[in-house]
N, C-alpha and C positions, 0 to 999 in steps of 0.2 A: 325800895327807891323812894327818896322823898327830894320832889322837886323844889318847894313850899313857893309855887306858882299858883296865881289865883287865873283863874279864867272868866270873864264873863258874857253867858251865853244867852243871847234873845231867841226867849222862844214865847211867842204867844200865846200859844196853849200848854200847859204844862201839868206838871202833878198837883193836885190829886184830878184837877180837870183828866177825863179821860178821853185820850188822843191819841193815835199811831205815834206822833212825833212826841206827846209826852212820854209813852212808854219807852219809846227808843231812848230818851236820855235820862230815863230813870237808869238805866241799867248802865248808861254810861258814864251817868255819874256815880254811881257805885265802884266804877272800875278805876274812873281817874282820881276817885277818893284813895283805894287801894295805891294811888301811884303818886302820894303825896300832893295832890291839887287839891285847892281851894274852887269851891265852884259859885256865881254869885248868877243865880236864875234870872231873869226880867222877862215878866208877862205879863198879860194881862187877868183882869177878874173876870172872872165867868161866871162866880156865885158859890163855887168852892173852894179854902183857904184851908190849909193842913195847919195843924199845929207843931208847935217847935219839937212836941216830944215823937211826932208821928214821921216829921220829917229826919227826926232821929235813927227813928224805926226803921223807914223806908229806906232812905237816901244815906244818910248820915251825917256828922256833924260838920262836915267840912262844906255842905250845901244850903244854901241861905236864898230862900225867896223875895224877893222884891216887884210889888206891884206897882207897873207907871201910870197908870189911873187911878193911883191914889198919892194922897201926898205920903211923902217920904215920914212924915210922923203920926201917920193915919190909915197904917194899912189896917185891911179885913182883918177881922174875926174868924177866927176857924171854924167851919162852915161845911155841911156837905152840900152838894146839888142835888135839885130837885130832880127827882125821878119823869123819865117822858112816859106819859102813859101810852099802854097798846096802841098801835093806830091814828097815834096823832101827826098832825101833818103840819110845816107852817102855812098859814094863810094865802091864799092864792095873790093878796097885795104883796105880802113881806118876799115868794116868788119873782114876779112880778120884778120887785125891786132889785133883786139878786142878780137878774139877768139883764137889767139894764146896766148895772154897774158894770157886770162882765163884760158888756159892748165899748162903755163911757172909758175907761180905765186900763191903763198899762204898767205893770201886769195884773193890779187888782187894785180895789178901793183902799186895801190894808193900809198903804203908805201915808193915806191922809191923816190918819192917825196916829204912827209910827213918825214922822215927819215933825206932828204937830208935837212930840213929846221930847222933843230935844234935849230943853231944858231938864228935865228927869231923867232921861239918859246920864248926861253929863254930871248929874247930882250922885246916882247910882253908883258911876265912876269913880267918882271923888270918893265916896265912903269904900269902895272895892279896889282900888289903887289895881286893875287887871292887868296881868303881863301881855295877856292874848283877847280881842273881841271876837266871838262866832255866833254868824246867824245863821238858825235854820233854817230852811223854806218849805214849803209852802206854810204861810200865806208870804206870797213873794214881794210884797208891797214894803214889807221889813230890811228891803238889802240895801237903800239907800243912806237911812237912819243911821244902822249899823257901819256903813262904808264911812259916813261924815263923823259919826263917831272915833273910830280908829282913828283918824288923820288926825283930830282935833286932841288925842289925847297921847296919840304919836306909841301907839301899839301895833303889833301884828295883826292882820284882820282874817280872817276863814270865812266861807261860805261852804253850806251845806246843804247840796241836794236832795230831798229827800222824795223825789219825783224827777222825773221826767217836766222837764221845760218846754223849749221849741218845738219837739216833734212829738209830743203830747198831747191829744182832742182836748183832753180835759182844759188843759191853760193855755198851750200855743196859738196862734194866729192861725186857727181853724174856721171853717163857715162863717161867718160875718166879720168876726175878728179879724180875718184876714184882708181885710179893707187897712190894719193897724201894722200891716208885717214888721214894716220897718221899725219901729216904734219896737215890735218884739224885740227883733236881732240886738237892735242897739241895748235893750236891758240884758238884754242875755251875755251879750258882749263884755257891759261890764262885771255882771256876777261874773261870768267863767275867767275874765284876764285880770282883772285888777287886783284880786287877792290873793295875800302872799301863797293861801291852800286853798285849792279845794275838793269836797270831798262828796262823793257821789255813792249816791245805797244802791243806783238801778246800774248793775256793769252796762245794759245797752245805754243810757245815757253817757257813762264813762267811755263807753267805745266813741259812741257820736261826738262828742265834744274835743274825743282826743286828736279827731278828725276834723275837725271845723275850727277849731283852735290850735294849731301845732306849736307856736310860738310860748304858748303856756302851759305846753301836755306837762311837762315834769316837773309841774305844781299840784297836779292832780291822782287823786288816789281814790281808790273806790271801798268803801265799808257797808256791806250791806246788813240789814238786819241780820239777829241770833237769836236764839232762847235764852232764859236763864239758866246758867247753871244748876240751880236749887234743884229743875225739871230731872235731874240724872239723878240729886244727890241725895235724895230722897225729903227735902226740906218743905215741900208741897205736899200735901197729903191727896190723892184723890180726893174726889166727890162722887157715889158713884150713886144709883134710882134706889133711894128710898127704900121701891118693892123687891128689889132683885131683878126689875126685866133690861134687858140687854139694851145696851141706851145707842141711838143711832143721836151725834150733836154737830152744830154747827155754832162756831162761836167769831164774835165781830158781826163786822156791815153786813146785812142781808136786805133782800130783795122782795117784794111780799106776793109774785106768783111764782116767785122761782124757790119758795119756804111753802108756798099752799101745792106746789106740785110732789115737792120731797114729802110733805104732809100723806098724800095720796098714794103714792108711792108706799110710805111705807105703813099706811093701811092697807094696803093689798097682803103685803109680807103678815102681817095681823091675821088675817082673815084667811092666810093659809096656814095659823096655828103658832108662826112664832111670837115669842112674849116679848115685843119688843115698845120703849118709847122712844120718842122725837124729843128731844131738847134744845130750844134756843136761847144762846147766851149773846147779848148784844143790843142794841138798840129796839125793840120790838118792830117788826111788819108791820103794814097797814091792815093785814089781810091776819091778824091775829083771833080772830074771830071765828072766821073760815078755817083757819088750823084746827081749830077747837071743835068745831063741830067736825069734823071729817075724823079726829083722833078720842074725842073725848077727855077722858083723865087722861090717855097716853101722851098729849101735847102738855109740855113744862115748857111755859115761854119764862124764861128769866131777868131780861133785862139786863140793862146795864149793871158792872160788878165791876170791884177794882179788876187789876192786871192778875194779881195772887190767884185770886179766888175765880178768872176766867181758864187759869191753867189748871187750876184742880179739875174744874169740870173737863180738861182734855186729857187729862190725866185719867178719867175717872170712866172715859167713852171705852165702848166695844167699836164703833165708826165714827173715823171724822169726816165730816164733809164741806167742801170747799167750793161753793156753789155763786160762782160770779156774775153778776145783774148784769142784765144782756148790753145794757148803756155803757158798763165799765172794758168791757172786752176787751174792745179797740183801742185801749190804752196800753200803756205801758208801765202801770201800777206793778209791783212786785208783792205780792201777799204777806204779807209779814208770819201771816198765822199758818202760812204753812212750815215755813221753818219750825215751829214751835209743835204741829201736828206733826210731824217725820220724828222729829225726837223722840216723842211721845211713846212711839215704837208701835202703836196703833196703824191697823188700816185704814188708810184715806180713800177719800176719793175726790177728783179734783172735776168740776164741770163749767163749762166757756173760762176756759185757761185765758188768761191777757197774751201777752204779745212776751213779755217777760217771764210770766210763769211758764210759756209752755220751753224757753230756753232752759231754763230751772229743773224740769223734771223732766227732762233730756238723762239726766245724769242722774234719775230717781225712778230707774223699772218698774217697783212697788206698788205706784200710783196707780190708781186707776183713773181714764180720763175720759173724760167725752164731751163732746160740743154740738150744741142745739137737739138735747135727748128728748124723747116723748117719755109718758110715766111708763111707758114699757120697760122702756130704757132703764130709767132708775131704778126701777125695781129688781131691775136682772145687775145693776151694779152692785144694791144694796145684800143682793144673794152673795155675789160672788166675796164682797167685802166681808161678811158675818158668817 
């Protein structure tokens, strides 16, 4: 199929930045590559910029990055980011400011920015002549930008939820927020009606809205996360320990006493003979330290890695585990990395499932699951799992 439609997609965080929402459209645009689109990226710098042959590599040629904090004949240098070391935290001012904004700000601060970059939108435009504009969300400050955009250049516009909104802890008009309701509804109102699509990853979102919005349901369609293909086709190679002992891993966001408990856990398993380690792929713990000393050499913290090279290590696990921070629960986040862990064909184990995962693995017997475990607990999952 070759549409020879270009699309242009705001996304603030993107490749090789590493993101939920940039992974999610790396692989999509791969796919709408495959389906003759043009894709014309806009985001912002974060301190890493791919290079043309990388994005070759990755993406493919039909995908072109453009940064609107920089000018239009001055983008970055191709660049990695710098690595967060173990345990680092931002400062309790830069905190501090995070959470005032989340009070000040509907839906978030993102839009002062997005707002103020008009003029490079519309420059963006001009050089990508787009058939289609789509924002992703979150950071949800971007749909106004995007919505003025459309009109002004008299395209089709999409919004795309990649979270849960209104009935959301994370971002709705929750606990103080909720001084702002109104102010939610009406943003919400106009992401869910006024674009010509939209497209939602979390079906319980998609249910809610098809519900709250009737007038616009058959605008709306639901795309939730996938794996890569490659994970079947044998295109990833494992990664498997080095020593040969039987790797227990968790990869993405982690939680740093809900990674020092699994730590414990499975020094127990240790100490009654199996040769097992503990692997963590993702952002490091604060309690990285504390891992270490409870495992020794059996703790491999790894940090952040591309997307490739976080699937070889799930490729490469004897246990995955899927262990969510006691703050994220009560959301309605959808795991990305479990879709990616079930493929794998590997035993999981999923512990304080969200509100959406445990809808998810409804339809997933395999799992093993549990909520608010003691290191007892884990440790009699980690048996039953290996």
């Amino acid at each position: 199929m070759n549409t020879n439609r270009t699309l242009m997609l705001i996304c603030p965080i993107f490749f090789p930045t590493r993101s939920v929402g940039g992974v999610r459209w790396t692989a999509l645009c791969r796919l709408l590559g495959d389906r003759g689109w043009r894709i014309t990226v806009v985001s912002r710098f974060y301190g890493a910029a791919a290079s043309r042959d990388e994005i070759d590599r990755v993406l493919g040629p039909h995908v072109d990055i453009r940064y609107v904090d920089h000018p239009a004949d001055a983008q970055p240098e191709p660049q990695e980011a710098p690595q967060r070391a173990p345990g680092d935290t931002p400062p309790t001012r830069s905190r501090l400011k995070k959470t005032v904004r989340r009070l000040l700000f509907v839906p978030d601060s993102a839009g002062r920015f997005w707002n103020a970059a008009h003029s490079r939108l519309i420059e963006e435009a001009g050089r990508a002549s787009p058939d289609v504009v789509l924002v992703t969300m979150p950071p949800w400050g971007t749909l106004h930008a995007a919505r003025r955009l459309s009109r002004e250049i008299d395209v089709p516009f999409v919004t795309e939820y990649r979270d849960s909104f209104m009935i959301d802890t994370r971002y709705g008009p929750h606990g103080l927020r909720a001084l702002r309701a109104g102010a939610f509804r009406q943003f919400d109102r106009v992401g869910q009606t006024s674009a010509d699509l939209v497209i939602h990853q979390i079906p319980t979102e998609h249910r809610w809205s098809r519900l709250t919005y009737p007038e616009t349901r058959d605008r709306m369609r639901v795309l939730t996360n996938g794996f890569p293909a490659t994970m079947l086709e044998g295109g990833i190679d494992p990664i498997r320990d080095e020593q040969g002992r039987r790797s227990i891993r968790c990869v993405g966001a982690m939680g740093g006493s809900e990674m020092l408990q699994l730590a414990r856990a499975t020094r127990r398993l240790v100490d009654e003979g199996q040769d097992l380690a503990l692997t963590l792929v993702g952002p490091p713990p604060e309690t990285a330290d504390e891992i270490s000393s409870v495992l020794g050499d059996r703790a491999e913290i790894v940090g952040r890695v591309r997307h490739e090279t976080a699937i070889g290590y799930v490729l490469g696990a004897d246990v995955l585990v899927n262990y969510i921070a006691s703050h994220r629960r009560s959301s309605f986040l959808l795991s990305t990395k479990m879709f990616e862990y079930v493929a794998s064909g590997k035993p999981v184990i999923e512990i304080n499932p969200s509100r959406s995962d445990r809808y998810f693995l409804c339809s997933l017997p395999g799992v093993l699951v549990a909520s608010d475990p003691s290191d007892d607990d884990v440790a009699a999952l980690l048996r039953r799992a290996l």
